[in-house]
C-alpha positions in Angstrom: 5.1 29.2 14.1 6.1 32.9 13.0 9.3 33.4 10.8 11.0 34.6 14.0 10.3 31.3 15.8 11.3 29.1 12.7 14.6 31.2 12.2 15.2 31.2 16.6 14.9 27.3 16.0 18.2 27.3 15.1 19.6 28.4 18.2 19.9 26.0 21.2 18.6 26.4 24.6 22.1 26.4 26.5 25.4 26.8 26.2 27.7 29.5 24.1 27.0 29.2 20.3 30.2 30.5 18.0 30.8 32.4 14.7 34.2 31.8 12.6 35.1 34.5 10.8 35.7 33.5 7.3 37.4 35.9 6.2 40.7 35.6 8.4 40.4 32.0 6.2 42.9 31.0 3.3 40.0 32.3 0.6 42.0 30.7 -1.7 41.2 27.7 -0.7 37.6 28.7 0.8 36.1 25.0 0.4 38.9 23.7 2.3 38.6 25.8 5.3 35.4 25.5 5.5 35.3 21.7 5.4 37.9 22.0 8.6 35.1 24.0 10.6 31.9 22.1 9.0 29.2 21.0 11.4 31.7 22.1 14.5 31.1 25.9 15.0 27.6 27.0 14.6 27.8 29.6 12.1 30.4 31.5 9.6 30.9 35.0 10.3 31.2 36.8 7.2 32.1 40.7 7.7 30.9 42.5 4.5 32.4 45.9 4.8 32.0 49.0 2.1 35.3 51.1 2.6 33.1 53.6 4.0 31.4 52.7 7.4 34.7 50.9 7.8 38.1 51.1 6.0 38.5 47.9 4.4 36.6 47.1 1.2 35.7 43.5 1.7 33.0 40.9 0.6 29.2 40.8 -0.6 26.3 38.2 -1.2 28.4 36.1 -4.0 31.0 35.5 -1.3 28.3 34.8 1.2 26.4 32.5 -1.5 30.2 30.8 -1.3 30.3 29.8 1.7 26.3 29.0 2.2 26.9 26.0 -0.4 29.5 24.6 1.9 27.1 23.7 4.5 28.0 26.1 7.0 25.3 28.1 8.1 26.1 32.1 7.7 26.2 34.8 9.8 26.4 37.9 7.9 27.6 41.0 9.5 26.8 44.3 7.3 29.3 47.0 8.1 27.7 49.2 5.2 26.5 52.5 5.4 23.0 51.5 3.9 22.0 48.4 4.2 18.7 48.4 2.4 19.6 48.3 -1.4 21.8 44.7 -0.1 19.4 43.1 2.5 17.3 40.9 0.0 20.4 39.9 -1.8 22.0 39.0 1.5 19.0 36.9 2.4 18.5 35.0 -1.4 22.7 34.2 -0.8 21.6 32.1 1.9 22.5 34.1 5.4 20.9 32.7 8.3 22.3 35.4 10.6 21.6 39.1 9.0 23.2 41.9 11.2 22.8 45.5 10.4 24.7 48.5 12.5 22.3 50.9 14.7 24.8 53.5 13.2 24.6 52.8 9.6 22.5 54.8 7.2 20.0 57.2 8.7 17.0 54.8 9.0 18.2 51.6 10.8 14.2 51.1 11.6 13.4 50.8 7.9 16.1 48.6 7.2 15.1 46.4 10.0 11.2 46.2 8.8 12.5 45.3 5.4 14.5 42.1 7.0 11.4 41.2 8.7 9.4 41.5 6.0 12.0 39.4 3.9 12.3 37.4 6.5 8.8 36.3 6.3 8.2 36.2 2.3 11.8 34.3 1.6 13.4 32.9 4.1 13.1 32.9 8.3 16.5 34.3 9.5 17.6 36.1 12.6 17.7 39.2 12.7 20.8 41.2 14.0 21.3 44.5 15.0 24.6 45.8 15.9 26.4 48.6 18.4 29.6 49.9 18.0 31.5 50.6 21.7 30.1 54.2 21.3 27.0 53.9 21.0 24.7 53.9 24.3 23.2 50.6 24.2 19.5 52.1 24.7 19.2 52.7 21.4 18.4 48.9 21.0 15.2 49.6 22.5 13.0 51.7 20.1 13.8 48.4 17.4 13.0 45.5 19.7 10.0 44.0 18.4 12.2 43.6 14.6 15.1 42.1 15.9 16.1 38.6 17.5 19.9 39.3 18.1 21.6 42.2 19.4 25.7 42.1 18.5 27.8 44.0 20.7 31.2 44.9 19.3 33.8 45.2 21.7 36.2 47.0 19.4 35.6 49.4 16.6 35.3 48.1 13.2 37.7 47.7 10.8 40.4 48.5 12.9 42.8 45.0 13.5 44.5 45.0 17.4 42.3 45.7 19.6 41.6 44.3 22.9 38.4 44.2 24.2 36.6 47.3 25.7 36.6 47.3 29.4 32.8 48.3 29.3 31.6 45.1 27.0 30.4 42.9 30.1 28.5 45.4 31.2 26.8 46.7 27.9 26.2 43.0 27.7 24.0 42.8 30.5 22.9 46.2 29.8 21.4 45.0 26.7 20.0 41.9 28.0 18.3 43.7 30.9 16.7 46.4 28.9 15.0 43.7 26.2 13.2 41.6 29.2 12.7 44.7 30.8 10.2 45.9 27.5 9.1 42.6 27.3 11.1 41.4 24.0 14.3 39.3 25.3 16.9 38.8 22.7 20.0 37.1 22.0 23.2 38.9 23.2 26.2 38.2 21.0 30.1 39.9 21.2 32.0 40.7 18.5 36.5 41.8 18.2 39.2 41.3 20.2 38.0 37.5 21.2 41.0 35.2 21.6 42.2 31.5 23.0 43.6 33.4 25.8 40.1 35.6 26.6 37.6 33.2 25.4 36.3 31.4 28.4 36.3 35.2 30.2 33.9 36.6 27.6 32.0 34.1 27.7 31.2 34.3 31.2 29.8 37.7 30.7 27.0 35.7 29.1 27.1 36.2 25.6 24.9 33.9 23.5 26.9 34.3 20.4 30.9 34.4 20.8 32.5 35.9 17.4 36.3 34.7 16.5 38.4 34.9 13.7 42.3 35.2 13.5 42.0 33.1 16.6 40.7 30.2 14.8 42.4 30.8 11.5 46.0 31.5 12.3 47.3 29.5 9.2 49.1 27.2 11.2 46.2 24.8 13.3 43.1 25.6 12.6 41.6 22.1 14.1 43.3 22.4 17.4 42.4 26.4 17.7 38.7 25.4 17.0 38.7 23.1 19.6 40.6 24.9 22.3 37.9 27.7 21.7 35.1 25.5 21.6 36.7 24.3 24.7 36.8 27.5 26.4 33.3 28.4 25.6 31.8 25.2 26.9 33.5 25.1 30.1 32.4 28.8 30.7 28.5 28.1 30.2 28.2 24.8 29.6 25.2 24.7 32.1 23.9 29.0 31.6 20.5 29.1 30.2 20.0 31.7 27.7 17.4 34.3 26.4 16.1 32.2 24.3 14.0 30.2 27.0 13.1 33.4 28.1 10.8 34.2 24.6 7.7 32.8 23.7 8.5 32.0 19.2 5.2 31.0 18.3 3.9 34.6 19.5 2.5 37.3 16.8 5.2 39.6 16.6 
């Protein structure tokens, strides 16, 4: 089996799969909150951001090595302006998930053959690559044979408040249609604005990855927001296949 099929392995067949955002956490008590979301979500979101391709200065591969020894299997979003000098720290931390923006740095291509390439030498992971709600969604296709998971954001990044963009569904199955159309389905995930109120509506636009923080971690019940959200998710695809039946992981790519 190829790196991408080992690291696709870890997706399931059916059925929404969700990332927490850590960092809407108590990181003061970082093992805590993570114990309260252990082996129930499928992955921790962790947003590392520069203060440049977004405002907020946030978190890097220590913080992502952090939460890896926990147990909970991370999903690191890169919302850097240059990913490549980061990428094989971000993959030696432990990431299972590594998502790098369309728009960031002016060769997404390279940074994507590099997290192949480390992919293959250290670790299998999934690879990610994001669009912001600006950016026309065919500029997935040029990259498809590098990447496993395309992340839609719904809002822009780094700005807190937003509700999702009314075009998301349908950049959603924009994005799924073009990848099976060049032969290379992918995953579809959705990123910002997700909520207990709009969970089970975004996930009927058939996203394979659901991404939710403040949601989950509202300081007040974070056991009873998990649920409700894993609720929500479930009862929205509980019986939608995904892409992943659609790909073929012991191929040569």
């Amino acid at each position: 089996m190829t790196s991408r099929g080992m690291a696709l392995a870890t997706m399931p067949e059916t059925g929404t799969q969700l990332s927490v955002g850590v960092l809407t956490a108590d990181l003061t008590r970082l093992g805590a909150e993570m114990e309260v979301i252990r082996g129930r979500p499928h992955w921790a979101h962790v947003d590392v951001m520069d203060g440049s391709f977004c405002p907020q200065l946030t978190v890097g591969p220590l913080f992502i090595k952090a939460v890896a020894s926990t147990g909970v299997p991370v999903d690191a979003h890169l919302m850097i302006e240059d990913p490549l000098g980061i990428l094989p720290d971000v993959v030696h931390a432990g990431a299972g998930i590594v998502t790098v923006h369309a728009e960031s740095g002016r060769h997404p291509h390279r940074a994507l053959q590099e997290l192949t390439q480390l992919s293959a030498e250290i670790r299998p992971v999934i690879r990610g690559y994001a669009i912001n709600p600006g950016t026309p969604v065919q500029v997935i296709e040029p990259v498809l044979d590098l990447i496993d998971l395309v992340l839609v954001l719904a809002v822009n990044p780094g700005w807190s408040g937003q509700a999702p963009a009314a075009n998301t569904a349908r950049r959603i199955a924009a994005a799924r249609e073009i990848s099976r159309t060049a032969g290379h389905p992918v995953l579809v995930g959705v990123d910002g604005g997700v909520t207990l109120a709009n969970a089970a509506e975004v996930a009927s636009w058939g996203a394979d990855l659901v991404v939710s923080g403040s949601a989950i971690f509202d300081g007040k019940n974070t056991p009873g927001n998990l649920s409700a959200m894993l609720a929500a998710l479930g009862a929205s695809r509980a019986t939608q296949t995904t892409a992943i039946t659609a790909r073929t992981p012991g191929g040569s790519e």
